[in-house]
C-alpha positions as CSV (number, residue, x, y, z in Angstrom):
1,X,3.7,16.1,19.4
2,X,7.2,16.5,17.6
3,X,7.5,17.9,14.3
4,X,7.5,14.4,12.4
5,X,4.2,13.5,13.9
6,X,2.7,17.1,13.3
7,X,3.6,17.2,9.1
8,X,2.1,13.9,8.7
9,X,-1.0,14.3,10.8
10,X,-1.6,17.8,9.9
11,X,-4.7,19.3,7.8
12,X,-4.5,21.4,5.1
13,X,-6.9,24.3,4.3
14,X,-7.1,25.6,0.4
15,X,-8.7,26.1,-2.7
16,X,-6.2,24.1,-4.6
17,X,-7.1,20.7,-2.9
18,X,-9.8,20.6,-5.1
19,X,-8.5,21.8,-8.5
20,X,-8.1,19.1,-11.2
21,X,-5.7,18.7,-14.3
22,X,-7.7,17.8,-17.5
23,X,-10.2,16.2,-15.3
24,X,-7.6,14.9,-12.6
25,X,-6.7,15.1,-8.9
26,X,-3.1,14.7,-7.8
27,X,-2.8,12.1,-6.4
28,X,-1.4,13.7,-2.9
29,X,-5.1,15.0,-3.0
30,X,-6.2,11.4,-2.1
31,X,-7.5,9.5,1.0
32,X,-8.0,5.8,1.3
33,X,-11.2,3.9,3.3
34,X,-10.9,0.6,3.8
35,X,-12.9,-2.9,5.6
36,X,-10.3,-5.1,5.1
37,X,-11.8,-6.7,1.8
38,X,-11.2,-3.5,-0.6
39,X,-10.2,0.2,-0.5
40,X,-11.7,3.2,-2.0
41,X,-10.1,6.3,-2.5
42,X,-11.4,9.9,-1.5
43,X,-10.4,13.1,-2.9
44,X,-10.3,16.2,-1.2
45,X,-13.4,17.7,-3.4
46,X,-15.8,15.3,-2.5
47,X,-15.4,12.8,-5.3
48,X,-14.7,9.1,-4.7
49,X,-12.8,7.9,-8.0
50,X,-11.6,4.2,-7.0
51,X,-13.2,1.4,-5.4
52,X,-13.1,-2.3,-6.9
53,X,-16.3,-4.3,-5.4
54,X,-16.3,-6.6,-3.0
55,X,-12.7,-7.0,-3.2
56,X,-9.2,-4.8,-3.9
57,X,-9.0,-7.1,-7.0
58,X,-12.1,-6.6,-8.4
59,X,-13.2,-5.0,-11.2
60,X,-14.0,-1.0,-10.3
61,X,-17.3,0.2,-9.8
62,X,-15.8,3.6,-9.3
63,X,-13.3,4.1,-12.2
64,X,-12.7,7.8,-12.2
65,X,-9.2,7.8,-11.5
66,X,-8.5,6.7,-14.6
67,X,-10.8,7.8,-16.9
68,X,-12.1,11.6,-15.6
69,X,-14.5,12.2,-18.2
70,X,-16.4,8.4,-18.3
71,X,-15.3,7.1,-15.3
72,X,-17.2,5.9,-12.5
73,X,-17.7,8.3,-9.6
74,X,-19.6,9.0,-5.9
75,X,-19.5,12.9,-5.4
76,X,-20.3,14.9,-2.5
77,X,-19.2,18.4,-3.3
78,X,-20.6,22.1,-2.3
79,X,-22.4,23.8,-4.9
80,X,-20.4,27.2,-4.4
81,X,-16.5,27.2,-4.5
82,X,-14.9,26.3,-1.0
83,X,-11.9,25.7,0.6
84,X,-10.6,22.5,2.5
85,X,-9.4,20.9,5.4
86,X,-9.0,17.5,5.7
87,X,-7.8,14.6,8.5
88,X,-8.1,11.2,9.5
89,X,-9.4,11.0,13.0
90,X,-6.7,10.7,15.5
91,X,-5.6,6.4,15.1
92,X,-8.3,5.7,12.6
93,X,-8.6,5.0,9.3
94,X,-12.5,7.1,9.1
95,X,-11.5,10.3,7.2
96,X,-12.8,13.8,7.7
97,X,-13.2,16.8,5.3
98,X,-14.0,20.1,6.1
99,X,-15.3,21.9,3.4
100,X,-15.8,26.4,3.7
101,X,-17.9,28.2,1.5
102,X,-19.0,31.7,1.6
103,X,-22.4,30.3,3.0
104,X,-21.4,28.5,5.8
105,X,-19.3,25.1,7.0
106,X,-19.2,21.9,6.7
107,X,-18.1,18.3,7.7
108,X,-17.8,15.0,5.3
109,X,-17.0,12.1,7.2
110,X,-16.5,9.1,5.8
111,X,-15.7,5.5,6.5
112,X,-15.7,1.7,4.8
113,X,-18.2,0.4,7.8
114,X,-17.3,-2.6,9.7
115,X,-19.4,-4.1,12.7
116,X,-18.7,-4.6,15.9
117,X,-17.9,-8.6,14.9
118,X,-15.1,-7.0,12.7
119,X,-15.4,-6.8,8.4
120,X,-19.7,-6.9,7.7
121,X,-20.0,-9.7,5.2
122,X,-20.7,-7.1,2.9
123,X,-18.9,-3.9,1.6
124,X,-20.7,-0.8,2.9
125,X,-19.6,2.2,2.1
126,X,-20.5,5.6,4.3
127,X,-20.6,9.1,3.8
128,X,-22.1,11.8,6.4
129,X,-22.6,15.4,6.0
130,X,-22.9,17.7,9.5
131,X,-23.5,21.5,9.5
132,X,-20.9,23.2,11.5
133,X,-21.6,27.0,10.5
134,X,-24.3,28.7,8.3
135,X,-26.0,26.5,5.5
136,X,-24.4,24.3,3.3
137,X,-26.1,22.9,-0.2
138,X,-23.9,19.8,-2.0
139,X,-24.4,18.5,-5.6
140,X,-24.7,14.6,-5.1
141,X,-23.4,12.2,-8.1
142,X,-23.2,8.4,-8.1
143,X,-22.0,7.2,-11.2
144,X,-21.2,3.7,-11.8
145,X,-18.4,3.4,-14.0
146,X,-18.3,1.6,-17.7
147,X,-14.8,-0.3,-17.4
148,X,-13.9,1.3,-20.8
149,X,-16.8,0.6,-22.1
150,X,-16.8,-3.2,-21.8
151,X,-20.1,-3.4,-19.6
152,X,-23.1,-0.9,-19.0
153,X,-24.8,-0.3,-15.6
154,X,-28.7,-0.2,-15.5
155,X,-31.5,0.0,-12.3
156,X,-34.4,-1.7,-11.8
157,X,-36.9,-2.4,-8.8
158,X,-37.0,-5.2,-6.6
159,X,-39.3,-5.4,-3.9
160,X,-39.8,-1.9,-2.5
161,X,-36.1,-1.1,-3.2
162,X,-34.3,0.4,-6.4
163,X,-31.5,-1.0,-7.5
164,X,-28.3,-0.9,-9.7
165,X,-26.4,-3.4,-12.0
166,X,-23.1,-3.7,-12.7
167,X,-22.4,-6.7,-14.6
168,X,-22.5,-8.7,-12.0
169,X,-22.2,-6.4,-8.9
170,X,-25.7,-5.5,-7.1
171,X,-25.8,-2.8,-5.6
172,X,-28.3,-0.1,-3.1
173,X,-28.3,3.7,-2.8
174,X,-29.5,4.0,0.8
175,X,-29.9,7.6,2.1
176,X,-31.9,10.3,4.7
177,X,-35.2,11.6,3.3
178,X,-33.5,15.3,3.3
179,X,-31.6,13.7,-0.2
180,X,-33.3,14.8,-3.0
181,X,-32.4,12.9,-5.7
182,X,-33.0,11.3,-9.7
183,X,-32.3,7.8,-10.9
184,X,-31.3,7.3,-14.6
185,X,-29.8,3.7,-15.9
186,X,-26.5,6.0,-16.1
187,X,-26.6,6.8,-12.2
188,X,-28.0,8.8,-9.6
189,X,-28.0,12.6,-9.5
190,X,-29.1,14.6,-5.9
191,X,-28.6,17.4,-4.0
192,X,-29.0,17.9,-0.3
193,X,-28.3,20.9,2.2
194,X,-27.3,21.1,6.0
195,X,-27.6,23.6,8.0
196,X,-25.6,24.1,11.6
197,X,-26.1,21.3,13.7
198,X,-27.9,19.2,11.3
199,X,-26.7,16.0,9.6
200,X,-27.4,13.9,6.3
201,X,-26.0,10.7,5.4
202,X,-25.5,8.6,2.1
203,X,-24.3,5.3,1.9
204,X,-24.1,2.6,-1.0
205,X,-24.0,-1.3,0.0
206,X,-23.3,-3.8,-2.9
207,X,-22.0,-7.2,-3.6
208,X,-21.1,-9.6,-6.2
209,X,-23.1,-12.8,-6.9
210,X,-24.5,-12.7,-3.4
211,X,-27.9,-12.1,-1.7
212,X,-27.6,-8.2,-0.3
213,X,-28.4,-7.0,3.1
214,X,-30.6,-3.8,2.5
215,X,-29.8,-2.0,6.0
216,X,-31.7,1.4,7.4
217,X,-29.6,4.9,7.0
218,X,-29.3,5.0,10.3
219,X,-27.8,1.8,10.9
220,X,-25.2,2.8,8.7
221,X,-24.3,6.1,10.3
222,X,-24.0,4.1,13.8
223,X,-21.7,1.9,12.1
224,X,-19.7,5.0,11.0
225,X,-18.8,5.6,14.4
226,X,-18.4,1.9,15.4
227,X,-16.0,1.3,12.7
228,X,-13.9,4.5,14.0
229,X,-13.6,2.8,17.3
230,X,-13.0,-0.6,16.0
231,X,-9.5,1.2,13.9
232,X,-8.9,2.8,17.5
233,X,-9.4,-0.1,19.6
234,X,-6.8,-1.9,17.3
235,X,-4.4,1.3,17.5
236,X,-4.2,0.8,21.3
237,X,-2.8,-3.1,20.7
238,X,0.0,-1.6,18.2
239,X,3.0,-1.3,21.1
240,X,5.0,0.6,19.7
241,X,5.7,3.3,22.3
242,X,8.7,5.7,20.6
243,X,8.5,9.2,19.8
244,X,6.8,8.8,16.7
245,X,3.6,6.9,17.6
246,X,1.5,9.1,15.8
247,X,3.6,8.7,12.6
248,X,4.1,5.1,13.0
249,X,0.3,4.0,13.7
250,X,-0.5,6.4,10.7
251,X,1.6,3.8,8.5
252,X,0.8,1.1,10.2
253,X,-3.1,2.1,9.4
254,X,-2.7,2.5,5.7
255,X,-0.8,-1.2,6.1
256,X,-3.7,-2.7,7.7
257,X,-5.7,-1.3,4.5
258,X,-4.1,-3.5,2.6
259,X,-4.5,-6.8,4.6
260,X,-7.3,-8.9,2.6
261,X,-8.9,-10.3,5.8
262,X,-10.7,-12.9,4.4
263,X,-7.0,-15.4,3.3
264,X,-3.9,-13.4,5.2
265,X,-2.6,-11.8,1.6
266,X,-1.4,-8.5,1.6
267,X,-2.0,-6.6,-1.7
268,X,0.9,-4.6,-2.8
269,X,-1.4,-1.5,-3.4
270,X,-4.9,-0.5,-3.5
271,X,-4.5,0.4,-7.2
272,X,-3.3,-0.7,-10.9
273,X,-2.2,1.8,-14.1
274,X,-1.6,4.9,-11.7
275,X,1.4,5.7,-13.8
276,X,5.4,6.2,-12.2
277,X,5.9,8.9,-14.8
278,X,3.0,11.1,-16.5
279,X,2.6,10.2,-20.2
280,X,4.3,6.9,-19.7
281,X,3.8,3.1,-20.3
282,X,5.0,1.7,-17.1
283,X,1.5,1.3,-15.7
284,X,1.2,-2.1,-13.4
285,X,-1.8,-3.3,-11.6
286,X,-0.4,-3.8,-7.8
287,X,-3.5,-5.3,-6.6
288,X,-2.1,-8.7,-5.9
289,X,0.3,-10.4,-3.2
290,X,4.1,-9.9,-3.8
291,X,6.4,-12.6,-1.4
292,X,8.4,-9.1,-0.8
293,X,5.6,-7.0,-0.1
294,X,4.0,-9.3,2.3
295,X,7.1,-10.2,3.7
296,X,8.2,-6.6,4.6
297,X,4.6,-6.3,5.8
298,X,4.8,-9.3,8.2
299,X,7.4,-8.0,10.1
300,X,6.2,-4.9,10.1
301,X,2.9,-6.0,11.8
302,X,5.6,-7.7,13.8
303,X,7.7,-4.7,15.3
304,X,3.9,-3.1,16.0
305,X,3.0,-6.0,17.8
306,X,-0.2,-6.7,15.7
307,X,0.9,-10.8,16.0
308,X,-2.8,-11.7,14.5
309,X,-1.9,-10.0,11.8
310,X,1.3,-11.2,10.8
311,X,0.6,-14.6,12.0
312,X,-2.3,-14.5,9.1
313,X,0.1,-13.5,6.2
314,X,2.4,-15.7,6.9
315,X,0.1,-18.7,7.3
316,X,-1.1,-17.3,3.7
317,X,2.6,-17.0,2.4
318,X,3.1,-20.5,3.5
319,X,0.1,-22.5,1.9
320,X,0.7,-20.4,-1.1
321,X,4.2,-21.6,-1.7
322,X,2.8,-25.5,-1.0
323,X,0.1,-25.2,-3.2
324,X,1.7,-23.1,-6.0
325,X,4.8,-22.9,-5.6
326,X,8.1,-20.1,-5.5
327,X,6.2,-17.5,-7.6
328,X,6.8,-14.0,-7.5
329,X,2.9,-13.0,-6.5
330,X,-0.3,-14.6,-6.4
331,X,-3.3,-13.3,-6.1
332,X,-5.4,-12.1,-2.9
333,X,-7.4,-14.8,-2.7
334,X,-4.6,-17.5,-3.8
335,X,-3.9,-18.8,-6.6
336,X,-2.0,-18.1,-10.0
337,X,-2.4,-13.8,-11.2
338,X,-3.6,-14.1,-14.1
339,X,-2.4,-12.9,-17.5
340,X,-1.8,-9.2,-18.4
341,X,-5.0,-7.6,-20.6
342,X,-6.2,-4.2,-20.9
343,X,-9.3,-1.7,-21.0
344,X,-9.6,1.0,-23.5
345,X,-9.2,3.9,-20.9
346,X,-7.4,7.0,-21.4
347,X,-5.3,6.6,-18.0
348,X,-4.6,8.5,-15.3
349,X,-3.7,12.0,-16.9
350,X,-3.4,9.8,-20.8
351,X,-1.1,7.3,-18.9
352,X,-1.6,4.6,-21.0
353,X,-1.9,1.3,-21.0
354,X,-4.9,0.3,-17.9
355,X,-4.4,-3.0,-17.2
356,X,-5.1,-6.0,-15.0
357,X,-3.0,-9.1,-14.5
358,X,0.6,-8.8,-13.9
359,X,3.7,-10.6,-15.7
360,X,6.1,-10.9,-13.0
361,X,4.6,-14.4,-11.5
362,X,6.5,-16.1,-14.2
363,X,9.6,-13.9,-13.6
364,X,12.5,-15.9,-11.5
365,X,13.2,-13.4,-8.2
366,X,15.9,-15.1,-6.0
367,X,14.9,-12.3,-3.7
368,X,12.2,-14.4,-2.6
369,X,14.1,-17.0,-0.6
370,X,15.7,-14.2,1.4
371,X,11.7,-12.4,1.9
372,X,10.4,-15.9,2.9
373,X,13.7,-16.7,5.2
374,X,13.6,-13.3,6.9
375,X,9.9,-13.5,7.9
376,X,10.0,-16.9,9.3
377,X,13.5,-15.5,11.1
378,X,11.2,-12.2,12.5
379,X,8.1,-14.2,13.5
380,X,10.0,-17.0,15.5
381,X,12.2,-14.3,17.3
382,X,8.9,-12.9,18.3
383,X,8.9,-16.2,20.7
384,X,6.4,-18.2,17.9
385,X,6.6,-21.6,16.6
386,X,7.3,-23.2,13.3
387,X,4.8,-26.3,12.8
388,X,6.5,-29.4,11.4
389,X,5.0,-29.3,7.7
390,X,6.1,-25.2,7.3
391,X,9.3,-26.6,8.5
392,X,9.8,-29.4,5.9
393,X,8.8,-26.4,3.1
394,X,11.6,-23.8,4.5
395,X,13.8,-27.0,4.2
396,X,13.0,-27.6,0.9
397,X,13.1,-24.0,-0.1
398,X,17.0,-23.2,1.1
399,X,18.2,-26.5,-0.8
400,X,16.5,-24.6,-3.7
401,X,18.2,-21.9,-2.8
402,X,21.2,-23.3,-2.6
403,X,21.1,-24.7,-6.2
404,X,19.8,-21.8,-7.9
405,X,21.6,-18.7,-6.3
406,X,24.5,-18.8,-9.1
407,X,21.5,-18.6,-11.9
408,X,20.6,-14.4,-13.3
409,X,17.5,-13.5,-12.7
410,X,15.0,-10.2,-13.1
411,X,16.2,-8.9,-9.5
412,X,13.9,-7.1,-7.2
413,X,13.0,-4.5,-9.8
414,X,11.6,-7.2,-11.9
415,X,13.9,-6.2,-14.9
416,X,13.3,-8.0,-18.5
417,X,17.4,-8.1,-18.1
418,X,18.6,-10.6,-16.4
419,X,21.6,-10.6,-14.4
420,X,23.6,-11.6,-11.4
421,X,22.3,-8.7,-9.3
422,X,23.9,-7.7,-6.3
423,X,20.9,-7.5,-4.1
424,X,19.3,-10.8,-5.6
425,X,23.2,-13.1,-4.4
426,X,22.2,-10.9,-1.4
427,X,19.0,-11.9,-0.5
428,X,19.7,-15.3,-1.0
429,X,23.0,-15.4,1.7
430,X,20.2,-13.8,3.8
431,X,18.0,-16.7,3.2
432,X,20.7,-19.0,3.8
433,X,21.9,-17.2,6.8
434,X,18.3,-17.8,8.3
435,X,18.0,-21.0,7.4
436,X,21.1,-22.1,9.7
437,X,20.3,-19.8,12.0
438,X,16.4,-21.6,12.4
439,X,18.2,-25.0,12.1
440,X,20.5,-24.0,15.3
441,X,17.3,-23.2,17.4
442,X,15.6,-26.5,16.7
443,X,13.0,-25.0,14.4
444,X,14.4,-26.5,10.8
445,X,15.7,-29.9,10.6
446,X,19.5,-30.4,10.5
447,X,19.6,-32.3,7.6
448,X,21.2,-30.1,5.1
449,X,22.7,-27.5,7.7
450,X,26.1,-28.0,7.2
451,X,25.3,-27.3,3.1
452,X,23.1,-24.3,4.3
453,X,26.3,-22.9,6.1
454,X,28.9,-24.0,2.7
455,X,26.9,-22.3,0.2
456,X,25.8,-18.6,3.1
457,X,29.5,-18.4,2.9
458,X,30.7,-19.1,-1.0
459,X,27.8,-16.4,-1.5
460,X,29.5,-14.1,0.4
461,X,32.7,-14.1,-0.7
462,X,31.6,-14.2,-4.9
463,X,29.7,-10.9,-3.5
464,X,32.4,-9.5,-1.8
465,X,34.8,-11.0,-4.4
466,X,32.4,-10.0,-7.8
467,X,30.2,-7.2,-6.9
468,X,32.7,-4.2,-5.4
469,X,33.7,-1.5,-7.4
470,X,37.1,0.3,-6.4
471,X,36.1,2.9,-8.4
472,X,32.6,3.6,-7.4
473,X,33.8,2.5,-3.7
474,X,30.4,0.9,-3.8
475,X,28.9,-2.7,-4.2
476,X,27.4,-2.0,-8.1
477,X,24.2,-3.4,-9.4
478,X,25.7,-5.8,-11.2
479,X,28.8,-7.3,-11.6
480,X,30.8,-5.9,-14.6
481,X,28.3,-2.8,-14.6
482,X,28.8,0.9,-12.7
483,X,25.2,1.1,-12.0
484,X,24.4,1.8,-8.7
485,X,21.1,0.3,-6.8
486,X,19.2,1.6,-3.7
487,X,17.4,-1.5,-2.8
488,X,21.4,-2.5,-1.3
489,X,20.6,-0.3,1.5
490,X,18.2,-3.1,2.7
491,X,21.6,-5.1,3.1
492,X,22.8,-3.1,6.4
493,X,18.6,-4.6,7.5
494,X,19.6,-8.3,6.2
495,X,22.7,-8.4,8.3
496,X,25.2,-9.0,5.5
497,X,28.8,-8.4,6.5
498,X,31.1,-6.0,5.7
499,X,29.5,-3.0,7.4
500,X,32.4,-0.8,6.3
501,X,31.7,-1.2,2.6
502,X,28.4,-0.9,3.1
503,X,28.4,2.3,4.4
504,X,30.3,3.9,1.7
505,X,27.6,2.1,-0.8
506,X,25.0,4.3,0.8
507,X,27.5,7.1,0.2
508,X,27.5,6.6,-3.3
509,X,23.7,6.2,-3.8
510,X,23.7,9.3,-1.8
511,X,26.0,10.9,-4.7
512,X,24.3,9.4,-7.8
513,X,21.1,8.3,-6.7
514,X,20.3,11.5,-4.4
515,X,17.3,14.2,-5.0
516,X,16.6,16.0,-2.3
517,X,15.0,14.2,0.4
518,X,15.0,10.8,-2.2
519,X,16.2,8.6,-4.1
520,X,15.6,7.1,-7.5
521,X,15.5,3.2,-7.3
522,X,18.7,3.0,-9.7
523,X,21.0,4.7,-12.2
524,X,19.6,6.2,-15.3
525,X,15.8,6.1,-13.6
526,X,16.1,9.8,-13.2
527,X,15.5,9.9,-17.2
528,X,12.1,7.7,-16.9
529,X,10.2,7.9,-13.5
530,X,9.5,9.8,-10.4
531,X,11.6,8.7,-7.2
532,X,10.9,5.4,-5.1
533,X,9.7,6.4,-1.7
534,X,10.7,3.5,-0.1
535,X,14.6,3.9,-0.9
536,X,14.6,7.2,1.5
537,X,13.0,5.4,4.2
538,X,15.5,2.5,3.6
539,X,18.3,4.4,3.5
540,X,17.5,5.8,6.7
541,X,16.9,2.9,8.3
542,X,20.2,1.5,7.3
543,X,22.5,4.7,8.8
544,X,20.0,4.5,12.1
545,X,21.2,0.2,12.1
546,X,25.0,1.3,11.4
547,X,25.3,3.8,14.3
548,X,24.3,7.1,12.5
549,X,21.3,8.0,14.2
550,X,21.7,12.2,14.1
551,X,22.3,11.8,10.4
552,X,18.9,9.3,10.3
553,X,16.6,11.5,12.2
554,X,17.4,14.6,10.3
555,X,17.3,13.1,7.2
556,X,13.6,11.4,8.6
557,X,12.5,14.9,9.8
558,X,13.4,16.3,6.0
559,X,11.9,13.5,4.5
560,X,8.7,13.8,6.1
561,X,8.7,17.4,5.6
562,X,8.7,16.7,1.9
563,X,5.4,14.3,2.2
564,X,3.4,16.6,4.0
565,X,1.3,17.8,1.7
566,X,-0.2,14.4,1.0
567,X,-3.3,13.3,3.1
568,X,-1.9,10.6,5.1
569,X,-1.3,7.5,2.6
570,X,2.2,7.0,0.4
571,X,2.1,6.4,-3.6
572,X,5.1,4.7,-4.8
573,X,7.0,7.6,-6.1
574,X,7.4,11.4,-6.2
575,X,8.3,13.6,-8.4
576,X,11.5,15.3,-6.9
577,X,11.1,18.9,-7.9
578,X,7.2,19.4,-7.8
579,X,6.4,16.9,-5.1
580,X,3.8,15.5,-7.0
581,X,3.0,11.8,-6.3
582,X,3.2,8.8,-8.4
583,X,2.3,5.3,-9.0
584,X,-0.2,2.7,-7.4
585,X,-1.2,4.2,-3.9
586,X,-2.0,3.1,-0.9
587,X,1.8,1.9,-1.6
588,X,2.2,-0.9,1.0
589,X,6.1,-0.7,-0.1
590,X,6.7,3.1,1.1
591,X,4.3,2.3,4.1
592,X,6.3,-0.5,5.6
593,X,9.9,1.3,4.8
594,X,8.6,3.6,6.9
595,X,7.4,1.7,9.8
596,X,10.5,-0.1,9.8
597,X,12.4,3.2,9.4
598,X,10.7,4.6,12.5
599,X,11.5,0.7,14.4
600,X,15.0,1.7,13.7
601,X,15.2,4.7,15.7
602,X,13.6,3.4,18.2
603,X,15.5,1.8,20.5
604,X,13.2,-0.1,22.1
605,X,11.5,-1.7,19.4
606,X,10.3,-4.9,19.6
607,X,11.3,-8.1,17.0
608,X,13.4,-6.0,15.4
């Protein structure tokens, strides 16, 4: 195993992995379980703080994350002070902790169960405890969460089972006789012990406005395992083959986290409100479908090989933009996200405000035409079709392109200022660039090719022509402005000419943009939020695609080295100087830069 694979696989033993600020974990302290219908996150002491039921855009039973003193929460933790190791099994997504106490050892294993059919038609959530060494007792806490206060959980009896309520979700505690535990209306309080060699599993299985299944304990610890082969037998289909498997399929895991099996979409992240700066407003709920996100994500699936996958997103891409049209995101299971409205929750460390809904649907993104163009460009190239009536819709889509690229717009930051950004003329020659290129291969109609090919050029030159700054020897942000922008490292990716001049725009966001091992998104973000993961990973991708592949590596190997003291899965941002993470996590964004990243070094990679 080289030393990339190693720091991102490794486990990490310690008393701080379970020590909380004002009631929080950092967030590096988190792991993510997922069934392909919603994720939950784990923390290294035992305590499940996040996991919307049935789906990622649900409302949260488990609330925790953002509210540590009311919040809702599923805790498995020693009674005695331990230490920790944690790991996800080797090409799975089932996570394992290790916790050491002065008594004895040990394991929590824990998984989102699927079946041997794939994603159980209900969400099942497992949690096993095996004696390794000596005798180990745990405190056991299932607390439904409140949603600041806007509904109030309750159990009652059906049949021979007790139940809980929230609002609408219905829900079972299912357990081993060994657990010893209380119901109140409030939650569930328990304790349990294992000793070497013995095991005790917990589980909960809820849905929402749906008959539930009520299955045996140990039915539920067999799935455990099944579900760990399912993630493996799915790893062995990734082809992929470089150096860095182990990194890659780690990445490509967390990805397939994100996937909301039951339409194609691909939620952004698992998460809304985690804050990009401590104390601040810019809290977002990522739990919806962004064209760019999925659009990364499809080829990413691509250069993996995982074809089902990325054949699903973009089939959901597609009847999205028929039915609703260009819109920046939509929501997971189609359809218009709805307005921004918040909880009265005191945030993620008094990050304030928690919301759900986002604004940037309405927002006009001309980086869309060159996400949609790029993924239809990857998936044919993969030796796939175009159907006639997705064909007709790319069509229509670069004439629309073609009349709006000279139009400002909130540019892939989603900025109240609009402008004629850089990387937004950008994205639209790429999408023009594809659209001739689809045209030439049969897969577009030829109608409009000839404009296609009139307007990919005049957008290159007013780029070329607008956009460079002698003085910053850099393309700008903006034209007129010296702001510099990371995201323009995507352009080496896109193909857009001028190779020369772009390298010495990476140069300069290497100068101004620079901390460390990354990169904030653009100038002056230094002053208001942690950096943006993905522009590291892009940045490396671009030197690998320019011919710097010595300076990529070691800059990948650094990178990495700086991320290692996370459990596996990316947030959105870091804090430069005390590596702490930030933002909405799993962060498909930083996931997929650096999958492509790694497809970038690896010279055989496939679709790429």
């Amino acid at each position: 195993m080289n030393l990339l694979s190693h720091l991102l696989s490794r486990a990490h033993a310690s008393a701080d992995q379970a020590a909380r600020i004002d009631g929080y974990l950092p967030l590096e302290r988190y792991g993510a379980l997922g069934d392909g219908r919603s994720v939950a996150l784990s923390g290294s002491d035992g305590s499940i703080d996040w996991w919307c039921v049935p789906n990622m855009d649900s409302a949260p039973l488990f609330d925790r994350l953002l509210d540590a003193e009311n919040g809702g929460r599923f805790v498995l933790q020693p009674t005695e002070s331990f230490t920790v190791e944690r790991r996800y099994r080797d090409e799975s997504n089932v996570l394992e902790t290790v916790f050491t106490t002065a008594s004895g050892r040990a394991r929590l294993t824990e998984s989102m169960n699927s079946g041997t059919a794939g994603r159980l038609p209900w969400a099942e959530l497992a949690r096993r405890v095996e004696g390794i060494e000596g005798q180990v007792a745990f405190d056991l806490v299932m607390r439904p969460g409140r949603r600041g206060d806007t509904v109030n959980p309750y159990h009652s009896t059906i049949g021979e089972h007790t139940v809980f309520h929230v609002e609408r979700v219905l829900g079972l505690f299912v357990h081993d006789d060994a657990v010893v535990c209380d119901w109140a209306d409030e939650g569930i309080t328990g304790t349990l012990s294992v000793a070497a060699g013995e095991r005790c599993t917990v589980a909960i299985v809820a849905g929402r406005d749906e008959p539930l299944v009520a299955p045996d304990i140990r039915q539920i610890d067999e799935r455990i395992d099944v579900s760990d082969q399912e993630w493996r037998d799915w790893c062995a289909r990734v082809s992929y083959s470089g150096a860095d498997r182990d990194a890659f399929l780690r990445s490509a895991l967390a990805l397939k986290l994100l996937l909301y099996s039951p339409s194609g979409a691909i939620a952004a992240a698992a998460t809304t409100s985690v804050p990009e700066g401590i104390g601040d407003e810019k809290n977002w709920d990522y739990r919806y479908a962004w064209i760019r996100d999925a659009g990364y994500t499809i080829k990413a699936f691509l250069a993996a090989g995982a074809e089902a996958e990325a054949k699903a997103a973009f089939t959901w891409l597609l009847n999205q933009l028929r039915e609703t049209g260009t819109r920046v995101c939509y929501t997971l299971g189609g359809g218009v996200v709805p307005d921004v409205s918040e909880w009265a929750m005191p945030g993620y460390r008094g990050s304030t405000p928690v919301v759900t809904g986002n604004l940037a649907t309405d927002q006009q993104q001309h980086g869309v035409y060159g996400d949609i163009f790029e993924t239809a460009a990857c998936f044919v190239a993969c030796g796939n079709i175009l159907d006639s009536a997705s064909a007709e819709l790319l069509a229509h889509l670069a004439d629309e392109c073609a009349d709006r690229w000279r139009t400002p717009d909130a540019g892939m930051w989603e900025l109240q200022d609009e402008q004629h950004y850089t990387m937004s003329k950008i994205s639209c020659w790429q999408a023009l660039a594809r659209a001739v290129e689809l045209a030439d291969q049969g897969q577009l109609p030829t109608t409009c090719r000839e404009r296609w090919s009139r307007e990919r050029d005049r957008i290159a030159r007013w780029i070329e022509d607008e956009c460079w700054s002698e003085t910053k020897q850099a393309f700008v942000m903006y034209p007129g402005s010296d702001k510099l922008d990371a995201s323009l490292a995507l352009a080496v990716r896109f193909g857009f000419d001028g190779r020369e001049r772009l390298k010495l725009t990476l140069d300069a966001i290497d100068r101004e943009l620079g901390a460390g091992a990354f990169h904030y998104r653009y100038s002056g973000m230094e002053k208001e939020e942690g950096c943006f993961v993905a522009c590291s990973f892009w940045m490396i991708e671009a030197l690998s695609e320019l011919g710097h592949r010595d300076e990529a590596r070691a800059r990948l190997e650094r990178l990495t080295q700086a991320l290692s003291h996370g459990n596996g899965i990316l947030s959105e941002m870091i804090d430069p100087e005390s590596g702490a993470f930030l933002g909405n996590l799993p962060q498909g964004l930083s996931h997929l830069a650096h999958v492509m990243a790694l497809a970038a070094l690896d010279e055989k990679a496939d679709c790429d």
